[in-house]
N, C-alpha and C positions, 0 to 999 in steps of 0.2 A: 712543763710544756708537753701536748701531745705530738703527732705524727700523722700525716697526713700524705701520697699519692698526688700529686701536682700538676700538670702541664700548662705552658703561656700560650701555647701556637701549636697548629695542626703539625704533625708530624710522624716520624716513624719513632721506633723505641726510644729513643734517645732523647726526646722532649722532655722525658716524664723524670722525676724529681721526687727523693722524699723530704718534705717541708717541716718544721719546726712551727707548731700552729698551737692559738689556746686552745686549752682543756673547753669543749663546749658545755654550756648549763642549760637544762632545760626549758623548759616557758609550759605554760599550763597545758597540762593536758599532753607531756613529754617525757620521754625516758631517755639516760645518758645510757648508752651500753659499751663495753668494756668490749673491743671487739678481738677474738680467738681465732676464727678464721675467717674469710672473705673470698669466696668465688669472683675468679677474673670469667671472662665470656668473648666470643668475638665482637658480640655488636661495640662491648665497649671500645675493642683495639682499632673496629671501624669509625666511632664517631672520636676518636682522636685523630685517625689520620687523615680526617676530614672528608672521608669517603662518603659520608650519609651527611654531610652539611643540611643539604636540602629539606632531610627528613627531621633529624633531631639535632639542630647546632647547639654548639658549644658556647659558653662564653668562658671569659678569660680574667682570672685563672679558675681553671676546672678542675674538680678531680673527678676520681675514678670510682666505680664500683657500686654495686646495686646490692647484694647479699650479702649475710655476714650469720654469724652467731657469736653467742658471749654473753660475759653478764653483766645485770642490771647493775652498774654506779651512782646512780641519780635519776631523782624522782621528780617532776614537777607539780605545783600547785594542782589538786584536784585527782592525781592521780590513784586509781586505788586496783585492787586484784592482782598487782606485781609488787615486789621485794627487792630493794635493793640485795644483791648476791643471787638471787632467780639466773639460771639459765636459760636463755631464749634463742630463739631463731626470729630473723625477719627480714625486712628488706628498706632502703629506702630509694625515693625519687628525686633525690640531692645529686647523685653523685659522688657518692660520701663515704662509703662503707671500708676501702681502702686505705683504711687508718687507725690508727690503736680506739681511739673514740667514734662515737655515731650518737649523732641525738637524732630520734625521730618521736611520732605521736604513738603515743601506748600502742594504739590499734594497729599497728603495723608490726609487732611483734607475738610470737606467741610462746609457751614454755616450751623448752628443749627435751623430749622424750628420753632418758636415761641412756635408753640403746640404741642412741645414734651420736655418735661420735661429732665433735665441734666440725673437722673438716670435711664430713659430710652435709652435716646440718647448715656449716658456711657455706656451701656451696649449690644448695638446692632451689633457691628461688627462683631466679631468673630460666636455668634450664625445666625446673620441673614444671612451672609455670606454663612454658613454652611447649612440653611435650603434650600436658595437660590437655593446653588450647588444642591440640596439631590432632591426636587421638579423638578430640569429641567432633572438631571439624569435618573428618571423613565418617564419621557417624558409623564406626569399624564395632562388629559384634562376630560374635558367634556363627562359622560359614562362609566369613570373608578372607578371600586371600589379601594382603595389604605388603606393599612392598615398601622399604624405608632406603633412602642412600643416606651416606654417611652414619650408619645404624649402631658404630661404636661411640660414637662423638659424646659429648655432652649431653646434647639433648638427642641424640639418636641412640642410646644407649638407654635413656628409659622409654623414649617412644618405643623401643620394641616390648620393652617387659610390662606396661599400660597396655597393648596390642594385645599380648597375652593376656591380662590380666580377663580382658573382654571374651576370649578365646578364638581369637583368631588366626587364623593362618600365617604367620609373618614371616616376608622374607627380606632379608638385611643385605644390602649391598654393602661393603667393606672390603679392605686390605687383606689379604693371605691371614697377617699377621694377628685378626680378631677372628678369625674364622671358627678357631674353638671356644673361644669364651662366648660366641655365638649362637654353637650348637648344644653346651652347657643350659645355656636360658630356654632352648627350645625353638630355637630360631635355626630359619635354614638359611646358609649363608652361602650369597654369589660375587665373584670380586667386581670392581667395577673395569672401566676400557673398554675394549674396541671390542664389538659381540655382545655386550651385552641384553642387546634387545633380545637378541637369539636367546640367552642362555636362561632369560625371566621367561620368553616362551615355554621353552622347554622344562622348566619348574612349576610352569603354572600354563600346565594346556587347556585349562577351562576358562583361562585369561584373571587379571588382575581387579580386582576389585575398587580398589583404594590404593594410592601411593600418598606416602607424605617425604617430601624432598626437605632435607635439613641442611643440603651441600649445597644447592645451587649448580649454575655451570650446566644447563642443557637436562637436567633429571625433569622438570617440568613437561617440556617437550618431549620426552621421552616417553613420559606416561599418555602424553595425548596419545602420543603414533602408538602404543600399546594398548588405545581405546578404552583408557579411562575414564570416564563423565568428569567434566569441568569441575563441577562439586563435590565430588571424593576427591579431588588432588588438592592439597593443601603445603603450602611450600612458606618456610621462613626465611629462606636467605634470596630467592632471585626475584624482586617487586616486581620486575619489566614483565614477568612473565603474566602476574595477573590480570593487566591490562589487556595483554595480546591472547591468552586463552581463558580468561574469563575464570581462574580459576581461584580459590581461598587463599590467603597471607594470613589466617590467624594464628599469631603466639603469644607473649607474655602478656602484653596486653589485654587479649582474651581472658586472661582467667590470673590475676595480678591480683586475688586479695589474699586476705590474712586466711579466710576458710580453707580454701585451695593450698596453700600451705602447710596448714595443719594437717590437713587432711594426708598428703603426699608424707609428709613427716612420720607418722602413723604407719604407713603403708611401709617405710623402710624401718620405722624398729619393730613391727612384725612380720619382717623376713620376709615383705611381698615384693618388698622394690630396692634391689641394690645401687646407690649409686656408686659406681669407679672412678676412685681418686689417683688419677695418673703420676702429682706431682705435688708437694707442698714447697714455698718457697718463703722465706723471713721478708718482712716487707722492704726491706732494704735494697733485695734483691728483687724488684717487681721487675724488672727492665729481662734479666734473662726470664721471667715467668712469661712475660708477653711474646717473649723471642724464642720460647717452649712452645707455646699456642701456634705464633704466625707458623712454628714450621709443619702444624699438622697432622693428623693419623696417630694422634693421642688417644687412649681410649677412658672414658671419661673425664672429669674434671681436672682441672689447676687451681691448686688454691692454696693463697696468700694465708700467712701467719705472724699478726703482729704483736 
């Protein structure tokens, strides 16, 4: 029997279950993968506790997880260019990955590049995807000042080093606590609270160019009253905002395929794009891994090992 991330009903940590489920077999034109590591994420911790009903509901029983890596156990009819024992990275749109097994369609995998580590490579989709979207939405190059909140996070944590990568000016809102793994990337780092507005002025007195908000929580608004154009501020976590200032929401969505993967994949086994692994946890233990996340000011990834 495999293993499998569970919940019946909307709830906080405590719903969630690891399950005793069959080994899944592929079907044409599928791969079983052996899964090494699995990126948890907030949107997932949100649509369990039924916070995003509206947006992406659950049905029951659900499980968890969108990224993983690990390797190929099975092939289905038709499939060819993969190897059962191949290392891969990929993602699925099951809810699924949060479990020793994962079947998805070939195409949603790609091979694991030597020098990226399983719990980086498990944990890259969903965030890199997301920062991918959030950097091409401000449309940030070379000359632009670009400010980022929660700019250690997950995905705020490669949106700065994509930021540079374009050469832009980037400044990271964060805790004391990321302030030098900050200025290491090249990033100028300001804490967030009370002044803030003041303290982006005064780091950026020719004014801001582009904001991308990954925290939510009023950075939207902030960027208006700092006289951002509606269309350079691109925000993944507060929706309400884009209605009321007319501003972008693209993330994983935006840029969710297999190229964009590889591509980001690439970029961190040649030392362009670090991801930070805050925390690996055995899938047993998903319940404190989520109770790692809900409490915050992690710097990089959580990621499951089953």
């Amino acid at each position: 029997m495999a293993q499998a991330v569970r919940f019946d009903e909307y709830g906080d940590v405590d719903v969630l279950q690891v399950v005793e489920v069959a080994e899944p077999e592929p079907g044409a034109g599928e791969v079983v993968v052996r899964v090494v590591a699995a990126g948890i994420n907030p949107g997932e911790a949100k649509i369990r506790s039924g916070a995003l009903h509206d947006r992406w509901p659950a049905s029951f029983p659900s499980g968890e997880g969108s990224d993983f890596a690990g390797r190929v156990s099975a092939l289905g009819a038709g499939v060819g260019g993969v190897a059962v024992g191949d290392e891969v990275l990929g993602f699925t749109n099951e809810r699924a990955s949060q479990a020793t097994f994962v079947v998805v369609p070939v195409d949603q995998v790609t091979p694991k590049p030597a020098a990226v580590s399983f719990p980086v490579a498990g944990a890259l989709f969903v965030a890199g995807s997301t920062a991918f979207a959030a950097v091409r939405a401000v449309d940030a190059g070379e000359g632009d000042v670009v400010a980022v909140s929660g700019a250690a996070g997950g995905v705020g944590s490669l949106v700065v080093q994509l930021l540079l990568a374009r050469k832009a000016t980037v400044i990271g809102i964060a805790g004391p606590a990321n302030h030098d793994w900050l200025r290491e990337k090249g990033v100028t780092p300001v804490e967030y609270g009370d002044g803030l507005a003041d303290r982006l002025r005064a780091l950026a007195p020719g004014g801001i160019d582009a904001f991308i908000d990954t925290h939510g929580v009023g950075y939207v608004a902030l960027a208006v009253e700092l006289g951002v154009k509606p269309d350079r501020i691109d925000t993944i976590a507060d929706f309400e905002a884009v209605g009321k200032y007319g501003v972008k929401a693209e993330g994983s969505g935006a840029a969710d395929t297999i190229d964009v993967l590889a591509e980001l994949a690439d970029l961190v086994a040649a030392g362009t794009l670090e991801v930070p692994i805050a925390a690996t946890y055995p899938l047993a233990e998903v319940r404190e891994a989520y109770r790692e996340l809900d409490r915050g000011h992690t710097r990089g990834k959580i990621v499951l090992e089953p």
